[in-house]
PAMAR-437982 format. One record per residue (C-alpha): x, y, z; residue in one letter. Coordinates in steps of 0.1 Angstrom, whole numbers, padded with zeros to 4 digits, always signed. Layout:
! PAMAR-437982
XYZA/...
! end
This chain:
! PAMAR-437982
+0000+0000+0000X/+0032+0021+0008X/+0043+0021-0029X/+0006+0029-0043X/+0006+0064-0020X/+0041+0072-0028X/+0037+0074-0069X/+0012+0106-0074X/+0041+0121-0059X/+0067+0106-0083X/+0042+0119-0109X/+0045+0149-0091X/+0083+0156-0094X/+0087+0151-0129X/+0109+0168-0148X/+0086+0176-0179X/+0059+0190-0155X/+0084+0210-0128X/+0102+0224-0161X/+0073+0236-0178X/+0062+0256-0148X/+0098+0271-0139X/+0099+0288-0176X/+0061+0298-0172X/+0072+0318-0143X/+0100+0334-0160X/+0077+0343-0187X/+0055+0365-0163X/+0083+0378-0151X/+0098+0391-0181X/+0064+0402-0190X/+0058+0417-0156X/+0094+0436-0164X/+0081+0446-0197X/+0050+0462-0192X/+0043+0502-0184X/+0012+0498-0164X/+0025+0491-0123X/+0053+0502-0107X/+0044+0475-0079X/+0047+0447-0111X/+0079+0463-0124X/+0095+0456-0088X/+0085+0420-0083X/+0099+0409-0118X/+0135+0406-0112X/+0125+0385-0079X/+0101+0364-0101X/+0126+0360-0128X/+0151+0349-0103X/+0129+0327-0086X/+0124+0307-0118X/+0154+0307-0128X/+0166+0289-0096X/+0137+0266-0100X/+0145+0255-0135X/+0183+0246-0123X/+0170+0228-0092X/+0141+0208-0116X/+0165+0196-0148X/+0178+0172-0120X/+0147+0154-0116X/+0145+0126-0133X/+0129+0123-0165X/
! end
């Protein structure tokens, strides 16, 4: 029973998912950095940025 609990969250950490949602964040941050509408946006996009950036080095050593 051990082993059937334990796979959604091999499923989970995948790299293909984990991936996918690390560059999806460093899309809204560049976009968050690239639009003129809030100053409060503008200063959370580096943090963003550099939050997915971290995220996709840490996730391409999940396994595939």
């Amino acid at each position: 029973m051990k082993v059937q609990s334990t796979m959604p969250r091999r499923r989970l950490f995948r790299r293909r998912y984990c991936e996918g949602a690390s560059t999806v964040l460093i899309g809204v941050g560049i976009a968050m950095l690239v639009q003129p509408f809030n100053v409060d946006l503008y200063t959370w996009s580096f943090p963003v940025i550099l939050v997915g950036a971290l995220a996709f080095v840490v996730t391409s050593h999940f396994p595939e």
